[in-house]
C-alpha positions as CSV (number, residue, x, y, z in Angstrom):
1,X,118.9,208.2,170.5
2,X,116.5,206.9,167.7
3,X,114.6,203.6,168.6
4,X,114.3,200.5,166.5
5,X,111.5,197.9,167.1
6,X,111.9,194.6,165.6
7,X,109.1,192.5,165.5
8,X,110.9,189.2,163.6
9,X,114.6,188.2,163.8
10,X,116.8,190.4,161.7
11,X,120.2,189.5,161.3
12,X,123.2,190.2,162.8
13,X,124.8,191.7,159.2
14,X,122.0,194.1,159.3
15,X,121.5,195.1,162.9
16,X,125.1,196.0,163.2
17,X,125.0,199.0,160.4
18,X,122.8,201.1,163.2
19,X,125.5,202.0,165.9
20,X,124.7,201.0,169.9
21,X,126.1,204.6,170.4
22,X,123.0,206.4,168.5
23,X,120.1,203.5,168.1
24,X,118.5,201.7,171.0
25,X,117.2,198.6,169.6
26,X,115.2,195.6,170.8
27,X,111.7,193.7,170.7
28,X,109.9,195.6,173.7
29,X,110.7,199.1,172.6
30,X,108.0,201.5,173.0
31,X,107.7,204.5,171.1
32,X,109.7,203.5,168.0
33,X,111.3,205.8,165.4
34,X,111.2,202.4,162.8
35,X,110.2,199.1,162.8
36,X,112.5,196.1,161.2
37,X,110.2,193.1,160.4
38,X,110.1,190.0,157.9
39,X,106.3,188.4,158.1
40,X,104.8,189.3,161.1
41,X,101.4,190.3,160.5
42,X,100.9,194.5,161.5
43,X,97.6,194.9,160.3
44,X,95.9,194.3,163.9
45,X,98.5,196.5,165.3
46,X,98.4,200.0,166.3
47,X,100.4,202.1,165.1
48,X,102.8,204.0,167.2
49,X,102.5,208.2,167.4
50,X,106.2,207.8,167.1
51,X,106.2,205.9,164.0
52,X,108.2,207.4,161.3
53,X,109.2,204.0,159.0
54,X,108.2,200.5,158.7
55,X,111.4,198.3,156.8
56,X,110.2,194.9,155.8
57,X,113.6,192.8,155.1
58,X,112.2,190.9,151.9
59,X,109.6,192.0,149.1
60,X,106.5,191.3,149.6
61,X,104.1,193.6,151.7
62,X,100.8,192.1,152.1
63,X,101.7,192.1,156.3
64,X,102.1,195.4,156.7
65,X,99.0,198.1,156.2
66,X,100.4,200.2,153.7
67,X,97.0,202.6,153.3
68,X,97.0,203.2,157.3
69,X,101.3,203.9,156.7
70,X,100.4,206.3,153.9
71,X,97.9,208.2,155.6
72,X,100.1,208.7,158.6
73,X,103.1,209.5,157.0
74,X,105.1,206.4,157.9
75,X,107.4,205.1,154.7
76,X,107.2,201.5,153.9
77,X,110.4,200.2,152.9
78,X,111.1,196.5,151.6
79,X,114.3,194.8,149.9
80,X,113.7,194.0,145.8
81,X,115.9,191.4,144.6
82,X,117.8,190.9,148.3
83,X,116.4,187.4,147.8
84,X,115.9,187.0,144.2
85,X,118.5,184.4,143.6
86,X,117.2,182.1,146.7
87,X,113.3,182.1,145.2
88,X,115.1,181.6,141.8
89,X,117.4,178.5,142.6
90,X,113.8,177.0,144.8
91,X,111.6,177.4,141.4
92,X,114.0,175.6,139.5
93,X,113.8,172.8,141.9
94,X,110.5,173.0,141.8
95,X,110.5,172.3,137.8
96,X,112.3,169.4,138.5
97,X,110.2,168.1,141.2
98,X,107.1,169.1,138.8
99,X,108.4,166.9,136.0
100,X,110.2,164.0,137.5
101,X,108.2,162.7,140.4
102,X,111.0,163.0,142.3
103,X,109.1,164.1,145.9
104,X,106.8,161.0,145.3
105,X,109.7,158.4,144.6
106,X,111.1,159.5,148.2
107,X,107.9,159.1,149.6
108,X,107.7,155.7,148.2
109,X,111.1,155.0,148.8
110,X,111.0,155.8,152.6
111,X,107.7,154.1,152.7
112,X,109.7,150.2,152.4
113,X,112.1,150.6,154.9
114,X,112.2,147.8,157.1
115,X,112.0,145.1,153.6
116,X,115.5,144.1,154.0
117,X,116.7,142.3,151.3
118,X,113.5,143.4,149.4
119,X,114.1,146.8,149.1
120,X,116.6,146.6,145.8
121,X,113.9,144.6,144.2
122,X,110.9,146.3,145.0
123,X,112.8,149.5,143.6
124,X,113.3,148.4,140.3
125,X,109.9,147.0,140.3
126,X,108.3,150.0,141.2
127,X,110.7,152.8,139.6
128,X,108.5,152.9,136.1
129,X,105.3,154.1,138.5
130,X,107.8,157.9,139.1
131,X,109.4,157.4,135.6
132,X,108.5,161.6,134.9
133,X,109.4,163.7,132.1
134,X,112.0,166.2,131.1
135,X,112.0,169.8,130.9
136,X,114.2,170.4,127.8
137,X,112.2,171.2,124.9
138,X,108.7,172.4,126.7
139,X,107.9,175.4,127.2
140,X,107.4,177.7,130.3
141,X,105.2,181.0,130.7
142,X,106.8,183.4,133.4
143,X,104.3,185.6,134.2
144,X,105.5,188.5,136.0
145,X,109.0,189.6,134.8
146,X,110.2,191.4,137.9
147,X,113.8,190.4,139.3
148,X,113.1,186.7,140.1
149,X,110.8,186.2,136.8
150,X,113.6,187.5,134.7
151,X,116.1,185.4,136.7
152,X,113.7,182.2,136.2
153,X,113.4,183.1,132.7
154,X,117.1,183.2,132.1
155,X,117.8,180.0,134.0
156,X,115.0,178.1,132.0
157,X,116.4,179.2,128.5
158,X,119.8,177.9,129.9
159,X,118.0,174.5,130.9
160,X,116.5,174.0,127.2
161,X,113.2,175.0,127.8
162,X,111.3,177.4,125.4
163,X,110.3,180.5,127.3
164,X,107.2,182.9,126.9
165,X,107.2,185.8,129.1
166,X,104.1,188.3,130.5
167,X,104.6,191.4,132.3
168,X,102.9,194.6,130.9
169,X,104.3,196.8,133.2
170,X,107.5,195.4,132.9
171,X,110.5,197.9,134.0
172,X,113.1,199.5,132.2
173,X,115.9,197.5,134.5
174,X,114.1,194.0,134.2
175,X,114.2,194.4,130.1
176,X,117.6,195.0,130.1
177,X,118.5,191.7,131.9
178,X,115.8,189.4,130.1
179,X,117.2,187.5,127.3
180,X,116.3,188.2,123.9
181,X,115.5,184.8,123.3
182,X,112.0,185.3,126.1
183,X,109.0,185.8,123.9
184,X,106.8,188.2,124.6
185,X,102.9,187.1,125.4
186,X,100.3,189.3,124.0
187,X,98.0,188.4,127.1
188,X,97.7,185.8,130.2
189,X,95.2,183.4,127.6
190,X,97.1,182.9,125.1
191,X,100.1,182.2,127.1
192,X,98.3,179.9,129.3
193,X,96.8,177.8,126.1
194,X,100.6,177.6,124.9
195,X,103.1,176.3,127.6
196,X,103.8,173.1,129.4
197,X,104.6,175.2,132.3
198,X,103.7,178.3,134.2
199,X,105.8,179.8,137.0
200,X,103.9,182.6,138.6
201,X,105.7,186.2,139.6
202,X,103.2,188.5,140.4
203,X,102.1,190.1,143.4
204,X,99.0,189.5,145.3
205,X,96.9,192.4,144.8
206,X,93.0,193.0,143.9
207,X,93.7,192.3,140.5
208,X,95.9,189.1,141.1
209,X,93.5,187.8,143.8
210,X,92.3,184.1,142.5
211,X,93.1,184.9,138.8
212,X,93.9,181.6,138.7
213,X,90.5,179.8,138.6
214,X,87.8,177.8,136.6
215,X,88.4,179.7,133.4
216,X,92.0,180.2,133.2
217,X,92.7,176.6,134.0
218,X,89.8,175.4,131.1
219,X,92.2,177.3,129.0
220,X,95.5,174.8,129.7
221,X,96.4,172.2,128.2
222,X,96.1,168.6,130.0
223,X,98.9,168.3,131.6
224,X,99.7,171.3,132.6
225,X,102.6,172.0,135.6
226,X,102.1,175.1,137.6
227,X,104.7,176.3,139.9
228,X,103.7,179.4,142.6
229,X,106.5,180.9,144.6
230,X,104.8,184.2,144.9
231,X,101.6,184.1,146.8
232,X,98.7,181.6,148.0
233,X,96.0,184.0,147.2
234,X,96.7,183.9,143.6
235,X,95.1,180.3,142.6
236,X,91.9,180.1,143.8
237,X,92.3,176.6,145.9
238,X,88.7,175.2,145.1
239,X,89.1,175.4,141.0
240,X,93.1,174.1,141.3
241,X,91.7,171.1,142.9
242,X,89.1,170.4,140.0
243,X,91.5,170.8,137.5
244,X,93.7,168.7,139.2
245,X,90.7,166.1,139.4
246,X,89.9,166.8,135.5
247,X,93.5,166.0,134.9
248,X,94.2,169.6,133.7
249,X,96.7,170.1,136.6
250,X,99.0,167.5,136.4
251,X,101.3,168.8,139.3
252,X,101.2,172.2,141.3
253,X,103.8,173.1,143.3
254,X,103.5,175.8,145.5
255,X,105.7,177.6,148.8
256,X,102.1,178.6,150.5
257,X,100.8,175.5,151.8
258,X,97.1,175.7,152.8
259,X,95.3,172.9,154.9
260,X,93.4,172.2,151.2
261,X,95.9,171.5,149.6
262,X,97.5,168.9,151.8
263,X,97.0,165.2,151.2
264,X,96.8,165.7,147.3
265,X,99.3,163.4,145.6
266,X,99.7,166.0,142.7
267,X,100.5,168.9,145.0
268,X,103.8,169.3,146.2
269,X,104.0,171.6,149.2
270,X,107.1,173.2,150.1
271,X,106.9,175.2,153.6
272,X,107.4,178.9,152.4
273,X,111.3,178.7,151.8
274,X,111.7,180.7,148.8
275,X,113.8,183.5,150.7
276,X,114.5,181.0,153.8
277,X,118.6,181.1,153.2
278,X,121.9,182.4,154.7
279,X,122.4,184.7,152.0
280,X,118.7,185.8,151.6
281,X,118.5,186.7,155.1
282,X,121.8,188.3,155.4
283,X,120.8,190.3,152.0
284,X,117.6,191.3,153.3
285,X,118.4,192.4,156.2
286,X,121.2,194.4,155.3
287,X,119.7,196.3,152.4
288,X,116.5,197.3,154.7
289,X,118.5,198.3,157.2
290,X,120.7,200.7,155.2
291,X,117.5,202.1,153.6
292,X,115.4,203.2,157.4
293,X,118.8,204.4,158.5
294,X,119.3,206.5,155.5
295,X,115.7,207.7,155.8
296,X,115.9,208.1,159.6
297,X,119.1,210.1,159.3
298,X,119.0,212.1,156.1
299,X,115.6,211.8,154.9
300,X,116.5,209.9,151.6
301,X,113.5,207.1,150.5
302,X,115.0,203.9,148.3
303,X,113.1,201.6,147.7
304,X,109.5,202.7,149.4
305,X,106.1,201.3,148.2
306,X,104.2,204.1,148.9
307,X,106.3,207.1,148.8
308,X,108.3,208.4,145.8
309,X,111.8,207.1,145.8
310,X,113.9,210.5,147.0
311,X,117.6,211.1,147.5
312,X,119.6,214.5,147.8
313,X,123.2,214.6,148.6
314,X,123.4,216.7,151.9
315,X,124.4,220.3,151.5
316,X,123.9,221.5,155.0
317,X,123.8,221.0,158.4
318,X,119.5,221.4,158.6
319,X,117.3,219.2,156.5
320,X,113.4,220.1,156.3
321,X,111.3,217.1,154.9
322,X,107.6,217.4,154.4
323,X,105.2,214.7,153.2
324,X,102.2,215.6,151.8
325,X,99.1,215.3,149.2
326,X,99.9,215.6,146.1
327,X,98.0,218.8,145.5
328,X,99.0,222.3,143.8
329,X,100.7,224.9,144.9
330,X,102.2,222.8,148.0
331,X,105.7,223.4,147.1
332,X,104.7,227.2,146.8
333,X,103.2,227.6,150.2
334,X,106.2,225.7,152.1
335,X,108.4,228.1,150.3
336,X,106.6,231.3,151.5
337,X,106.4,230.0,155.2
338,X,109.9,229.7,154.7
339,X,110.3,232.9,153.4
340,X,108.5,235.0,155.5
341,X,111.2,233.6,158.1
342,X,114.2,234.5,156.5
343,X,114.9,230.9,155.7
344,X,117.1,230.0,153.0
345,X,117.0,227.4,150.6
346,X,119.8,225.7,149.8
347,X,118.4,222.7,147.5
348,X,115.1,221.3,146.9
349,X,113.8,218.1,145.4
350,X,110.2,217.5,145.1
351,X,108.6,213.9,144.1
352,X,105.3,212.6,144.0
353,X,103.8,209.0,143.7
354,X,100.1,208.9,143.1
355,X,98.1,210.8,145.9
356,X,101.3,211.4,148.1
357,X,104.7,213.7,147.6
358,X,107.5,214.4,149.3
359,X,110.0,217.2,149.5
360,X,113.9,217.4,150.8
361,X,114.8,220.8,151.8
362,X,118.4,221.6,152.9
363,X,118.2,225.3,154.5
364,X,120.9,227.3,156.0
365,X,119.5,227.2,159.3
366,X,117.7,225.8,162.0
367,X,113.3,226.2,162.3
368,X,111.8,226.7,165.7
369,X,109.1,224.9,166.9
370,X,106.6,227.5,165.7
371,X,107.5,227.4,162.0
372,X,107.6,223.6,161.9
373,X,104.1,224.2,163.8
374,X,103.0,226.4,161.2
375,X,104.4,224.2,158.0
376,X,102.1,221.2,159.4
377,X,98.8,223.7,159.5
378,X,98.7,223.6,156.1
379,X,95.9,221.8,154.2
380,X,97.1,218.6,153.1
381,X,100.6,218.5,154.9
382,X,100.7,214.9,156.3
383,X,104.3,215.0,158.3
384,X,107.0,217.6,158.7
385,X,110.3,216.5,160.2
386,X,113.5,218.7,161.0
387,X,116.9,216.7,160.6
388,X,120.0,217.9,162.4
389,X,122.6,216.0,159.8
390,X,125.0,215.0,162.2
């Protein structure tokens, strides 16, 4: 019986692919095989003995301790894309509500109830003061062409905007669905002195951390419109309100509110519901799922963030996996363990991903406890596990 912690709500759709029959699953478990979670925070938590994977049902990461995972050998899974077309339909309403003032003609709106027979005049009275402008024709940097940048990318072309794109490390996948008509940006400056609009895809990471600040936004034009659905950490809050104050910021909309921010007519704060729908939920949940229990059962890693994506169609009852440092001669030393044991290998995939690898090894029959024993003496081995495929 393999055990399934969920520290957040995971839905239905998703719980329901692990079978009552083989998976005991609930939010007291102790000892857990894998953990489901959306954005609870682990990194004060410690980490079970037990703990072979950690599935985050959405993208980002920056709640779970991926180092302290690595080291111990637990695989981080999360769900790419699962909610790409939720973020994507929110950042286009927040281009609207960047250009048209629509959030503050609600406000002001709501804010003469009670004028009776008033109301209709004060309206057209006051309309001109949330007149706004339109998006068609300006022009939008996407920086960070991942699934949801590409998707925002696409949608803006579609809307009449002109569209300048940034994403050195852009994938092979994400090119394919970018429209031609994205132009490429030789760096962040030069893209930030050009649009009317950014829209910001990146990750929050070292490198990301407040790259948003005094300098970028002296770059800008006046004016400028800044939407963030991907992280908080990203703008550095102090120098956003400045240039909002300078007039260089005309409007930032963002999904991370922070008690800063709040009470600033030019910032609209939505409350983190980028990935908050049905579908999203249903999506994440279900694609996360699949992933530990494919792990969990067969050994495969799709979509991990800090092991190598592996996969190998099973060709026998016994699967050996072994994670380790990415060091030579490891594949070589499993193999004469093996060996000296009479063990057969049927197939064999290797990967690495920086520091880390991780081998699939289908063998014509079962280890006892000493060789497994043995295989995790060796320098470097971080986790051995025997799977009975079933």
């Amino acid at each position: 019986m393999r055990k399934v912690l969920t520290l957040n709500k995971i839905d239905a759709a998703g719980l329901s692919l692990l079978p009552h029959d083989d998976y005991e699953i609930g939010t007291e478990i102790k000892s857990p095989d894998a953990i489901l979670l959306r954005s609870f925070k682990m990194h004060d938590m410690k980490l079970p003995d037990s703990l072979l994977a950690v599935g985050r049902a959405g993208a980002g990461v920056n709640n779970i301790p991926i180092e302290k995972c690595t080291e111990q050998g637990i695989v981080v899974f999360n769900s790419p894309g699962a909610n790409a077309n939720a973020v994507k339909e929110l950042v286009i309403v927040g281009l609207f509500l960047a250009s048209r003032d629509i959030y503050q003609g609600i406000v002001y709106s709501q804010s003469i109830k009670g004028k009776a027979d008033e109301v209709s005049n004060l309206v057209e009275k006051n309309k001109e003061n949330y007149a706004g402008c339109e998006i068609a024709g300006k022009t939008l940097g996407v920086i960070g062409l991942g699934k949801i940048g590409v998707m925002v990318a696409n949608a803006a072309l579609d809307l009449g905007m002109k569209v300048i794109g940034l994403d050195p490390y852009i994938s092979v996948e994400s090119a394919w669905g970018l429209s031609k008509e994205v132009t490429r940006a030789i760096g962040l400056d030069g893209l930030l002195a050009e649009c009317d609009y950014i829209s910001i895809h990146t990750p929050l990471n070292d490198s990301t951390k407040g790259i948003f600040n005094e300098s970028k936004f002296k770059i800008m034009k006046k004016g400028m419109r800044i939407l963030n659905f991907s992280r908080g950490g990203i703008v550095n809050n102090d120098d956003l309100i400045k240039a909002i104050e300078d007039g260089i910021v005309a409007r930032y909309v963002t999904d991370f509110p922070e008690e800063e921010l709040l009470g600033i007519n030019q910032v609209i704060p939505i409350p983190h519901l980028g990935a908050s729908t049905a579908e999203a939920e249903v999506n994440c949940a279900v694609i996360v799922t699949k992933q530990v229990k494919d792990f969990l059962e067969k050994g495969n890693i799709v979509n991990s963030v800090n092991y190598p994506d592996a996969s190998l169609p099973v060709s026998s009852k016994f699967r050996l996996v072994v994670m380790n440092k990415n060091v030579p001669n490891m594949v070589g030393q499993i193999s004469a363990i093996l060996a000296e044991r009479n063990v057969n290998i049927i197939e064999m995939l290797n990967k690495s991903k920086g520091e880390y690898a991780y081998n699939i090894i289908d063998i014509e029959n079962e280890l006892d406890e000493k060789t497994l024993k043995t295989l995790e003496s060796i320098k470097g081995v971080v986790k051995v596990r025997l799977i009975t495929i079933v």
